[in-house]
C-alpha positions as CSV (number, residue, x, y, z in Angstrom):
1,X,-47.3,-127.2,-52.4
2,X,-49.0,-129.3,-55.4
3,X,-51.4,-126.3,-55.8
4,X,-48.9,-124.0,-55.6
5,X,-47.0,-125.5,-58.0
6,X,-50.0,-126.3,-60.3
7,X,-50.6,-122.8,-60.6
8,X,-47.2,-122.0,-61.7
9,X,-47.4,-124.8,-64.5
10,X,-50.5,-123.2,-65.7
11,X,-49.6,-119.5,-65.6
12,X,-46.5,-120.7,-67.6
13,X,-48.6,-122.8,-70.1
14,X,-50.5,-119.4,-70.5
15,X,-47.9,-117.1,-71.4
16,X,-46.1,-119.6,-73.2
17,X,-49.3,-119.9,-75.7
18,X,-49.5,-116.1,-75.6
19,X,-45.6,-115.7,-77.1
20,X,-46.5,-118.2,-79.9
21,X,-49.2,-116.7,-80.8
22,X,-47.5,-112.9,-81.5
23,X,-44.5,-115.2,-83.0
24,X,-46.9,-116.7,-85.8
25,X,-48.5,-113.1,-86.3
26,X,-44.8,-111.5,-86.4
27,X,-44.3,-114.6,-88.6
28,X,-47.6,-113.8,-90.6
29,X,-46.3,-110.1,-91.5
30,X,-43.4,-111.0,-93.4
């Protein structure tokens, strides 16, 4: 269950860093 769970932490850290990313570059173009 820790692995389990690990994974989901991480897969959310990932996408989570993905979404700020395009926010700065949406951010960036006005």
């Amino acid at each position: 269950r820790i692995v389990a769970r690990y994974e989901n932490t991480l897969a959310g850290q990932f996408f989570g860093h993905t979404h700020v990313d395009e926010f700065e570059i949406f951010y960036d173009e006005e």
